[in-house]
N, C-alpha and C positions, 0 to 999 in steps of 0.2 A: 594472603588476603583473608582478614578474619569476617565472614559470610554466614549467613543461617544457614543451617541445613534443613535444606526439603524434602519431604519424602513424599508428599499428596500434590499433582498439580491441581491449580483451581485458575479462576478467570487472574490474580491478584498472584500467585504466584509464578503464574508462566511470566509475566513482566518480570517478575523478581530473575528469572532463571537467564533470561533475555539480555538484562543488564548483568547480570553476573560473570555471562559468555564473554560479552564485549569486554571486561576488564583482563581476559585471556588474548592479547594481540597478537601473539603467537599461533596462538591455536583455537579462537574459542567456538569453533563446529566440534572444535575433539573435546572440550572444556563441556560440552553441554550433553555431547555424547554421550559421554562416560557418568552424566550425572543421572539422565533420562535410563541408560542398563541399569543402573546400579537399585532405581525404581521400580522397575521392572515395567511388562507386558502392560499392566492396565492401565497404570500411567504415561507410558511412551504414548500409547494409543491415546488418551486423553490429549495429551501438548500438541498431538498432531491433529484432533478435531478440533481444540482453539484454534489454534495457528489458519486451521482452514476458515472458521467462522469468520476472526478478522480478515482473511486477506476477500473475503465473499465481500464482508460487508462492505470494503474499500471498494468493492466495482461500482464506480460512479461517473459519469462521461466528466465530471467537472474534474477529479482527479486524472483521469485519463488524459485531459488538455493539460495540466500541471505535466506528467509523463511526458508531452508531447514535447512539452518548452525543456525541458529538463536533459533530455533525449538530444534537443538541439534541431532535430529534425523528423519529427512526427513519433509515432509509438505505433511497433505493430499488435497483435493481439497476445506473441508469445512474450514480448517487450512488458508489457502491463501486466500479464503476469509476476516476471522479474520485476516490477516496479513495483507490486503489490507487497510482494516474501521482502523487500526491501524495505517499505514503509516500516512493516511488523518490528525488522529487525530494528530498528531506529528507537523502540521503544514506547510505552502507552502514553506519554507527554506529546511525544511526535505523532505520533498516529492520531490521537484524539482532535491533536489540531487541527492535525491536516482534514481530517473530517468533516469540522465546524467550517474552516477556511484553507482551501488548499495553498492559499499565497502566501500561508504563514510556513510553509516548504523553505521559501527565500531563507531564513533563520536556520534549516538543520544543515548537517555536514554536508559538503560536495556529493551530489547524487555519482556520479564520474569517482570520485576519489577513496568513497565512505561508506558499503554495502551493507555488509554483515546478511545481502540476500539471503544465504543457505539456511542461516539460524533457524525460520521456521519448518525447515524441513527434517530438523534432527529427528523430530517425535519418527515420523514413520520410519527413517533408517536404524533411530533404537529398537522399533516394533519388531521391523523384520530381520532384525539381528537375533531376536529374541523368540522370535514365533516362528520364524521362517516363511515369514510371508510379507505381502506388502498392506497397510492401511486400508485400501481400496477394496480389498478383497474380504475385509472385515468390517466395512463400514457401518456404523450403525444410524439410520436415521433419525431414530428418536432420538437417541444421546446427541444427534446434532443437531435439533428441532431446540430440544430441550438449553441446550448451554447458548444456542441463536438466542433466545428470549431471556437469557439473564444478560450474557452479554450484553446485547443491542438496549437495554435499562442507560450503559453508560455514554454512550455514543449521541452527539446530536452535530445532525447535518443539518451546515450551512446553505441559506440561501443561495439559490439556482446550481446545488452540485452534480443535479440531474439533466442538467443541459448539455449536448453536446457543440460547443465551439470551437467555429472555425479560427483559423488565423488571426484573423482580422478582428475578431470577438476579445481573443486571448490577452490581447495589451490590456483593456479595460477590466478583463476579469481578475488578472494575475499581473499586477504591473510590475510587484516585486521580483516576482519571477522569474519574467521576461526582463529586468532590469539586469539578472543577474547573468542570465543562462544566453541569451542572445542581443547583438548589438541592435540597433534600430535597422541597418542594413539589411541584416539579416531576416529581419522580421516582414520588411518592405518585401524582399526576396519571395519570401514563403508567400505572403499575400500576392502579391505577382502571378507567380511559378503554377501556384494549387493553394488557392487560398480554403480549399476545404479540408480536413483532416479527418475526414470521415467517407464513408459510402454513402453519400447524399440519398441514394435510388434506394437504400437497405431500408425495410417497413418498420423495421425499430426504432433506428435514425429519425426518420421520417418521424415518425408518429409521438419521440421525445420534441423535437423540433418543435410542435406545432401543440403540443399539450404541456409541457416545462415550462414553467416561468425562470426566464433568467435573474441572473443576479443584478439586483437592481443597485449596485457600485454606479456612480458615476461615470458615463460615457465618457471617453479620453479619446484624444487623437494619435494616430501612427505614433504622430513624434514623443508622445508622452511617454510610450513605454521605456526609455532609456532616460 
């Protein structure tokens, strides 16, 4: 595969690094590996405070409900993690969208069948392949003050992605979603069963609940989400 070579990560090339992995279906955690040593220490360390920034800024309860439908049956906290390094992997097209609008998810690969999760985790296994230690242990906050604020320049969130929805909410917000990921049965089910997918009683909960404006999509019926 004829590919730039990179030697600097920046907000624009770790995308490029991201797609490049994915063209390795064999292997491309080892594909990105060997590309992140080969840059060394300061770079490693760079693709792994991206990688953090995006997967931060995806923490939004409105993706977190996408997770939830995608999951098939709700998202735990380690789950949305894994769903976050997943997004990343998907690439800056996918991720941007899902930002604006998470129902535009309906449109990427099979969440179940099509991860590339690990990808954003290369940076720090190159690190500490390299320094003998782990990211964490070297973190720098200004360096991740600093690339928050150029980053987040390209990012715009969608209407009501700060909401956390329940079940029952989810048809209306994510109809494509839920069109794909769950039958209407099912859906009935969930509302039924625990129609909440949150800790109602939790003071964060609570207090997005009642200060978030939801997504003002047109209200839809049970039956509409399939």
């Amino acid at each position: 595969m004829n590919v730039p070579h990179i030697t600097e990560v920046n907000k624009d090339t770790f995308w490029t690094l991201i797609d490049q992995a994915k063209e390795h279906p064999g292997g491309p955690s080892e594909w990105l590996m060997e590309q992140l040593v080969s840059m060394g220490p300061e770079q490693a360390k760079k693709f792994d405070t991206i990688a953090r920034v995006y997967m931060d800024a995806a923490y939004r309860y409105g993706l977190w409900t996408a997770a939830s439908v995608m999951e098939r049956n709700g998202c735990s906290d380690d789950g949305f993690i894994d769903f976050r390094a997943w997004l990343v992997g998907q690439g800056r097209e996918v991720y941007l969208s899902a930002l604006k609008n998470p129902d535009s998810l309906a449109n990427a690969p099979s969440y179940q069948d099509f991860r590339f999760e690990v990808l954003p985790y290369m940076g720090d296994h190159a690190y500490e392949e390299l320094a003998g230690r782990d990211t964490f242990q070297d973190f720098d906050p200004a360096e991740y003050r600093m690339l928050a604020a150029e980053i987040k320049k390209d990012i715009r969130y969608g209407n009501g992605i700060g909401y956390p929805y329940t079940w029952s909410e989810a048809a209306s917000y994510l109809p494509k979603l839920c069109a794909k990921y769950l039958t209407s049965e099912e859906l009935e089910h969930h509302i039924q069963q625990h129609n909440d997918t949150w800790n109602l009683t939790s003071p964060e909960i609570k207090l997005a609940r009642a200060t978030v404006q939801k997504s003002k999509k047109r209200t839809k019926s049970r039956g509409d989400c399939r």
